[in-house]
N, C-alpha and C positions, 0 to 999 in steps of 0.2 A: 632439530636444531636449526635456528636461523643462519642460513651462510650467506646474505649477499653482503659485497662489497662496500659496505659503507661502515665507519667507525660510531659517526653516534648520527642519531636522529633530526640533530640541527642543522650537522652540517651538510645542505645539501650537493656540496661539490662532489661532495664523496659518491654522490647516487650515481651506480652503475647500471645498467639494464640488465637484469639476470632473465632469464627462462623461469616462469612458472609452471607446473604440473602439467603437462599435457601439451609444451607446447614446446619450440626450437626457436633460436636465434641465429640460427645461419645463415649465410646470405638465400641459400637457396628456398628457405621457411620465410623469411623477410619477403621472399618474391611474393610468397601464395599473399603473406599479410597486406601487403601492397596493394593487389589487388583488388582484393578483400575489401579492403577500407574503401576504394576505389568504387566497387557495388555497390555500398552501402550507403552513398553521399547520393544515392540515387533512389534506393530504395528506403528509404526512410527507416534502415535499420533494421529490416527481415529481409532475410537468408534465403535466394530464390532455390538453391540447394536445396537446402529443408521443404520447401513450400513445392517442387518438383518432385520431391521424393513422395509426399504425400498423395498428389495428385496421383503421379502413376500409381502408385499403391490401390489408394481406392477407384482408380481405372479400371486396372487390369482386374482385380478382383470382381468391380461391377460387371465386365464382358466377358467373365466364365461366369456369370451365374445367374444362369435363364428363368432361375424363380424370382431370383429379386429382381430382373426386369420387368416379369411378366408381373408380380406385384404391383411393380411403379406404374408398368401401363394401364391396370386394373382402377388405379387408383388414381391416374389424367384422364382416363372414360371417365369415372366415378365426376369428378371436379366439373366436367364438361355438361355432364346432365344437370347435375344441380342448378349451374350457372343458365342454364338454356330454362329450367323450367324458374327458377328468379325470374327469369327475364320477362317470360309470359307472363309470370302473375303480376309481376310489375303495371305489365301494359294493359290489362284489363283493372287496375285499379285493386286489385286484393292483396291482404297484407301480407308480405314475406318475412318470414323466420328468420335469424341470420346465418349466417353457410357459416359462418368461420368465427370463434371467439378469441381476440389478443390475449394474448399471456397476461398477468395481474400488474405485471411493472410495466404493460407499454399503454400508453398513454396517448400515443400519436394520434388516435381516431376515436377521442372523447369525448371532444365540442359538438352540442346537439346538432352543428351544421351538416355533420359528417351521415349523418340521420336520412339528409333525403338525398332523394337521386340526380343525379348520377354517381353522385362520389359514395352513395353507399353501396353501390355494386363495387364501384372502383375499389373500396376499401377492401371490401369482402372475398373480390379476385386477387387482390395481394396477399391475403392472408391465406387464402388458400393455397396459394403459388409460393411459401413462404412454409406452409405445413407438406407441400412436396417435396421442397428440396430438403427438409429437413428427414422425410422418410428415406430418400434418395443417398443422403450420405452417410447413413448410418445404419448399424444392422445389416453391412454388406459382408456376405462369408467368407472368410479368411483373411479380410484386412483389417492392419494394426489399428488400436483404440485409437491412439493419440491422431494416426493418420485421418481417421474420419472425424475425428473433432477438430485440427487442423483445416480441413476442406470442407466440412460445415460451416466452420467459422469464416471461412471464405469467402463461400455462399451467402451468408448471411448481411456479410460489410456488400456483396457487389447486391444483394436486394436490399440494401436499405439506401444505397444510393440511386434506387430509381423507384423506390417507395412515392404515392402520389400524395403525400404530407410534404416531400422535399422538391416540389416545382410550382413554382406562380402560376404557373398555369392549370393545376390538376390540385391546389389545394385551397377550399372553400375560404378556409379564415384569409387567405393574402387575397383571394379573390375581389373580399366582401372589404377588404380594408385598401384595395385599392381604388375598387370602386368608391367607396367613402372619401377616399382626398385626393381623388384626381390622381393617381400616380406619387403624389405624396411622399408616400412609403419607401417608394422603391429607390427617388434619389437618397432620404435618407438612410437606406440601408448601403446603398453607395457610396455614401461617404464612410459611416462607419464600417467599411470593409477597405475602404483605402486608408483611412486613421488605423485600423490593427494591422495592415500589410507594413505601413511606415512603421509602425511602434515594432515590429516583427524584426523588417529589416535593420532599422539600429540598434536594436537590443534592449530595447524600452521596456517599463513595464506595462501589462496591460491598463489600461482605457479606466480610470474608479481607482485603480488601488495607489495613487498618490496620497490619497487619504488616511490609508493606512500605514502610516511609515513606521517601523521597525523602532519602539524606544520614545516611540513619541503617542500611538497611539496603540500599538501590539508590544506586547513584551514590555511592560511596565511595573510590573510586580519589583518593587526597591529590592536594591540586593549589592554585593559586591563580588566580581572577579576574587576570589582569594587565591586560584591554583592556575599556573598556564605553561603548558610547554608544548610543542610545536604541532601537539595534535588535537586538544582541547584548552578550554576554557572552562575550570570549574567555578558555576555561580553558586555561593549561599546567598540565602533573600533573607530581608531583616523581620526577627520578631515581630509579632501584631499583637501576641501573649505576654503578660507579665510573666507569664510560668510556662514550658514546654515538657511535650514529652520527652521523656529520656532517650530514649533511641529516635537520631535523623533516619532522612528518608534520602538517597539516591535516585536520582532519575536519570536511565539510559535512554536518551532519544537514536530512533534512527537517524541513519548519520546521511539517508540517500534525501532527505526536506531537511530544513533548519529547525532545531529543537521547538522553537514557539509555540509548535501547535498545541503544548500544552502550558501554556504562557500566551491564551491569544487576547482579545480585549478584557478590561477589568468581571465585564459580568460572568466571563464563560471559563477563567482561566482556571485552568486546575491545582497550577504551584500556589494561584492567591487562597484558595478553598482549603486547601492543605496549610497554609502557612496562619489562615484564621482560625485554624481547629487545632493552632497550638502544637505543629509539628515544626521542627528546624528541615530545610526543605535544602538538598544541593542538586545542582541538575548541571549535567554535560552539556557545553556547546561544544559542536566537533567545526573545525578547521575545515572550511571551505577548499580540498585540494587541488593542487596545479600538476602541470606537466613533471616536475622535479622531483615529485611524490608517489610517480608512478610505481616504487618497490616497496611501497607501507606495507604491511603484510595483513590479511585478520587476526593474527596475531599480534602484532603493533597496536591495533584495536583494540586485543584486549590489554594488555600492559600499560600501554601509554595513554590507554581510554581509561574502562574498570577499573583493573587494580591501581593506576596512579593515584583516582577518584578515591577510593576509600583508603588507601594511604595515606592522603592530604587529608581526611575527614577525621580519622584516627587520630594524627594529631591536634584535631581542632575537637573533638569529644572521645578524649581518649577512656578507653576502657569500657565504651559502648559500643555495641553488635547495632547493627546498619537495616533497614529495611528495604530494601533494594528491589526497583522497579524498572521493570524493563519494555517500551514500546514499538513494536514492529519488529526492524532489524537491531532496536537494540535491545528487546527482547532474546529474539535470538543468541547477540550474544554476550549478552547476561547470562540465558541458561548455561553458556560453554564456560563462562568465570565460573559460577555457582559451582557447575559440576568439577571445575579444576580443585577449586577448594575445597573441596568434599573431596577428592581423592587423596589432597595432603593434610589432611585433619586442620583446614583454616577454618573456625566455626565464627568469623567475625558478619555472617549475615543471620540476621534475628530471623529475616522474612524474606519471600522471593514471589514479585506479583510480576505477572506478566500480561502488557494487553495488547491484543490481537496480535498475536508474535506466534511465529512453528517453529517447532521443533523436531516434526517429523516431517517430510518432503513428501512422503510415497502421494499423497490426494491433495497439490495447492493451490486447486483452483482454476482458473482458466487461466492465469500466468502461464501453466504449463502448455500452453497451445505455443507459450516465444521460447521455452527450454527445450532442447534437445541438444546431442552432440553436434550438429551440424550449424545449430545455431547459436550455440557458447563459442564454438570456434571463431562464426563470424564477427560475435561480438567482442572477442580476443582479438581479431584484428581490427577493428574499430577504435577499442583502445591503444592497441600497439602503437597505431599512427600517430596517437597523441599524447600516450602516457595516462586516461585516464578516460571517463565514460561518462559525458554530461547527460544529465537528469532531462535535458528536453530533448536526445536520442533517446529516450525510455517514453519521453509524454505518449505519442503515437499512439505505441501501444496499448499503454493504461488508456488511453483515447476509445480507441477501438474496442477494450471490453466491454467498454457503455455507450458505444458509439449513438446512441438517439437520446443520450440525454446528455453529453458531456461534447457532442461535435455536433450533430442534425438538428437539435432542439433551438442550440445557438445560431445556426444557420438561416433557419426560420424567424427565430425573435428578431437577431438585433440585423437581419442584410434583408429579410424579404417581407417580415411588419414594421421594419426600419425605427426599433424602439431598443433600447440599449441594455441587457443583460443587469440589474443592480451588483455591482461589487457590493462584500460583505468580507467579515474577520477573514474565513477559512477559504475565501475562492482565494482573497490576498496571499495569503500565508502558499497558497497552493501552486502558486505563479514564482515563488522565489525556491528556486532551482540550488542543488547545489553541486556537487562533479566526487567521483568516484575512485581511487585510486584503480591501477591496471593490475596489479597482484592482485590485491585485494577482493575487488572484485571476480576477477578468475578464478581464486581459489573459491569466495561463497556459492558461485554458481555452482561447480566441479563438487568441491568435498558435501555441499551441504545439499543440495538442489539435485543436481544429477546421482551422486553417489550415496546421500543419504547417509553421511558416516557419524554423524551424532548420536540419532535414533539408535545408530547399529554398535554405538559403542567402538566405532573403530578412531574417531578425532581424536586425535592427539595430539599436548598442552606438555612442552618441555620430554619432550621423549617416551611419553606414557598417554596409554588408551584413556579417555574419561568414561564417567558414564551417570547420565541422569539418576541412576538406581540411588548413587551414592548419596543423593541430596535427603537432609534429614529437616532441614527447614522446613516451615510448611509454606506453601502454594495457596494463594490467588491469582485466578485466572480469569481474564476478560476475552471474551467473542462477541462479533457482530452478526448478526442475522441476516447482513446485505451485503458481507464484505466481499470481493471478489478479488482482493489481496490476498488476505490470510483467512480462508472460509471459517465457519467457526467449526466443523466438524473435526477439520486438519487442526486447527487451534485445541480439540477436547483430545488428543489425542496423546495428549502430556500426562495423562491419566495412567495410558498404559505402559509409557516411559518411567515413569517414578515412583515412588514405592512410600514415597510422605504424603501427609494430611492435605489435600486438597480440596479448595471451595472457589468453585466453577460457576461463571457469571455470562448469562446470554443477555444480549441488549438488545435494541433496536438500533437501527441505525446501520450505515456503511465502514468501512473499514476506518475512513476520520470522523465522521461526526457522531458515529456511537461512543466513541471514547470521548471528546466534546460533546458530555451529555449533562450540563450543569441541573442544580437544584431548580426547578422553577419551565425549564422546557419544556414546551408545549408536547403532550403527546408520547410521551416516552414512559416504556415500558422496558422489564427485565426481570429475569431468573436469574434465583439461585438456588445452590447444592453444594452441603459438604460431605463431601467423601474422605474417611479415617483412612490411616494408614492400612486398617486391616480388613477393610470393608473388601466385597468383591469391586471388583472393576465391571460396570455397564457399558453397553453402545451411547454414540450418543441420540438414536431412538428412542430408547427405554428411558434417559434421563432427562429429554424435554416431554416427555410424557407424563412426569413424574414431578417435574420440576412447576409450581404454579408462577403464573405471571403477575408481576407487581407495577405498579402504577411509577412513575417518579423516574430520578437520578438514581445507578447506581453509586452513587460518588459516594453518600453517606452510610451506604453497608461496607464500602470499602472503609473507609476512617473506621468505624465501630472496628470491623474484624482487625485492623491497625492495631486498634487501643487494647484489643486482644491478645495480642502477642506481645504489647509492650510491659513496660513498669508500670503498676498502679501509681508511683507517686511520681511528680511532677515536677521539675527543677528549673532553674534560673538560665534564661538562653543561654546557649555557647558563646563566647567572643567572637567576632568575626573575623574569623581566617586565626591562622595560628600565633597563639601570644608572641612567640619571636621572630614572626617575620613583618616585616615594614612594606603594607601593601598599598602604599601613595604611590605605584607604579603601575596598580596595575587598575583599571579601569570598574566603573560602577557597571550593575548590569545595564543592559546585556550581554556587553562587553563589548569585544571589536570581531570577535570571529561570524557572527550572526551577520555582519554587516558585510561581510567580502561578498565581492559580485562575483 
């Protein structure tokens, strides 16, 4: 049961600072948080704690264990000869093999310039120096997994910043294009590196996305605000159809970006694709939260999120069951509504699609290199300080899992070939930040991330366990092939949470632009599979083995399997927003909460 001190959700005077799960508000627990927040305006938001505990770990471990040295030194002779006889054959003119092949996603050393010498040695020594420390941190006896993928990943951020792709001086393409225009380049890359330091410092947004502004060229899909109270904005979007299907559609966006990204320009948007194939479409915009909203709960989330949403829907299509979709962290928690209402016999959702959303924590990917208890803590005092957790103390990070193509790549184009990055819909959409409450927050990490208590059936919704099992809806489920948010493995993994008819979707694509994967996009591919309720349950091995790959958008297998679960016959759109309420008050999409900075 919710006990903090506040009587209703408006009014925000009433907000008291309570203790969340795991943590104190005493002055003496205030001290540690102080601190705390105090490292972290330093360290860009990781936990030298954590990142200490690691090292020693796989230290100590490495210097009791004289095979795995004597391996690594096996294996710096081994790197030393090869380079040494490169070298000769280089110099007498005969052709060398290459010592080292990059992984399939790095890119860095593809331009046929990287081909001749010297920089093809140079390349070849980094990749090799790059396949050492990756033996070196890993496969050490007796230390914890997560610690050697922690100090791997270390490893790998301090060699990619002296990778010879990332200096003018050691990288052919800036060489060949400085030579080309006199130095050129480089004041232009000067400048644009003092234009994003200024746009940085005042809070601007980046360099290109003026173009894309919110409502005017993103998020355009016609529609009207019909629901709003202090934590959402419900949009319905207006008919395109003489006739709709019977049951709407629900859209749970996560609440850590602004809903848009499925509302992004007219060609790619998903609410307009959905709303031309004849569905009535409502989508959540979540409230941009401040400091005064620091004790929203995940639970306020879902109340004052989900089920307000399909209460307001209910009365605007009464006596039809809801198709309810959920993306990311609204995914997530959708599946926790779902499963609530299936424990008190609410049968008002027809369907339950979820894309790139977990709901089991135990494998999420290299996120979990920033989770641990030492680093929820810190990030509990980060918010503490402010009452809540802005989205560009999390970029870093997200930064650093792709750090050569989302930090280093940028580095090179637009500061050292001095040519400027194209803004486009989703880089837009992906710069406009939104902030986190401090409960909220605390708890998702704690209950869902660390503890796992979904999966495990221990969350609890009004004083009682949930549990996925319960759900009898049937399941669509969407995964990316490249997502390093929500992997798709950990995403297939609602398989063996549920006990309903599921049809499991792999795309291509990264954790956003797979699910921005409209009709007509170049190059896009995806599986599918349905699994009965009473089928066995597979790995997800066996099922992309099993599963053939298909050319196109999944957009349109999704509508089909829609039109499946719905009414065959077809009806006259809903009104918009509820016949007795008078909504000259409240704004046309996209509304006003999309808009808070």
């Amino acid at each position: 049961m919710d006990t903090r001190s506040r009587t209703d959700v408006n009014d925000n005077r009433a907000f008291i600072p309570q203790p969340v799960a795991g943590t104190s508000c005493s002055p003496f627990r205030a001290l540690d948080h102080t601190k705390e927040a105090a490292i972290a305006r330093l360290t860009g938001g990781l936990s030298p704690a954590a990142l200490s505990l690691a090292v020693a770990d796989w230290f100590i471990h490495l210097s009791v264990a004289p095979g795995k040295r004597a391996e690594l030194a096996s294996l710096y002779a081994a790197n030393g000869r090869v380079i040494r006889d490169y070298m000769l054959r280089s110099l007498t003119g005969a052709a060398s093999s290459p010592l080292a092949e990059p992984a399939p996603a790095d890119h860095r050393f593809r331009a046929d310039v990287w081909q001749t010498e010297p920089y093809r040695l140079w390349s070849q020594m980094f990749l090799l120096t790059e396949q050492w420390w990756q033996a070196a941190t890993h496969d050490v006896p007796g230390a914890t997994k997560h610690h050697e993928n922690v100090v791997g990943f270390g490893a790998r951020q301090l060699l990619d910043m002296v990778s010879p792709t990332n200096s003018p001086f050691t990288n052919p393409e800036v060489i060949e294009r400085t030579q080309a225009t006199l130095g050129g380049n480089l004041l232009r890359g000067a400048r644009n590196m003092l234009e994003d330091a200024r746009r940085q410092a005042g809070g601007e947004t980046a360099a290109g996305a003026d173009q894309f502004k919110v409502g005017v060229a993103l998020a355009v899909t016609p529609g009207k605000v019909v629901f709003s109270n202090h934590l959402i904005e419900l949009i319905q979007y207006s008919p395109a159809t003489e006739k709709v299907i019977a049951e709407p559609i629900l859209i749970v966006p996560a609440w850590i970006m602004k809903y848009y990204i499925l509302d992004l320009s007219p060609h790619n948007s998903l609410i307009r694709f959905l709303v031309a194939q004849g569905y009535t479409v409502f989508c959540i915009s979540w409230r941009n939260v401040g400091a005064e909203d620091r004790n929203l709960s995940l639970e306020d989330y879902r109340t004052l999120g989900v089920m307000a949403a399909l209460d307001s829907i209910n009365e605007i299509v009464p006596e039809q069951r809801v198709h309810a979709t959920g993306y990311c962290l609204g995914g997530t928690l959708l599946s926790i509504a779902a499963a609530a209402m299936a424990g008190v016999g609410d049968e008002r959702l027809a369907s339950v699609s979820l894309f790139a959303a977990q709901t089991d924590f135990t494998e999420p990917g290299e996120l979990q290199l920033f989770i641990d208890d030492s680093e929820v803590y810190f990030i509990e005092s980060m918010m503490w300080s402010k009452g809540y957790l802005d989205a560009s103390q999390m970029s870093g990070a997200f930064q650093m899992l792709e750090s050569n193509d989302l930090l280093w790549s940028r580095v090179i184009h637009d500061y050292m070939l001095g040519e400027r990055t194209p803004m486009f819909d989703l880089m837009a959409w992906n710069a406009d930040s939104t902030r986190m409450p401090y409960r909220m927050h605390s708890e998702y990490l704690r209950q869902l991330f660390l503890d796992n208590d979904l999966a495990a059936s221990r969350y609890q919704v009004d004083g009682r366990s949930i549990s996925l099992r319960n759900l009898r809806a049937p399941m669509f489920v969407v995964g990316t092939d490249r997502d390093h948010i929500a992997p798709w493995r950990s995403v297939y993994k609602v398989h063996y949470l549920s006990s309903t008819n599921i049809t499991f979707v792999l795309t291509s694509g990264g954790h956003n632009a797979g699910i921005v994967s409209e009709p007509g996009h170049a190059n896009r591919q995806f599986r599918i599979e349905y699994t009965a309720a009473t089928d066995l349950r597979i790995g997800p091995d066996e099922w992309i083995a099993a599963a053939q790959s298909r050319d196109g958008s999944w957009w349109p297998a999704w509508t089909d399997w829609l039109a499946a679960q719905s009414s065959a016959e077809t009806v006259a759109p809903p009104h918009m927003g509820p016949h007795a309420q008078d909504l000259t008050s409240l704004p046309d999409a996209p509304g006003t909460y999309v808009l808070q900075d």
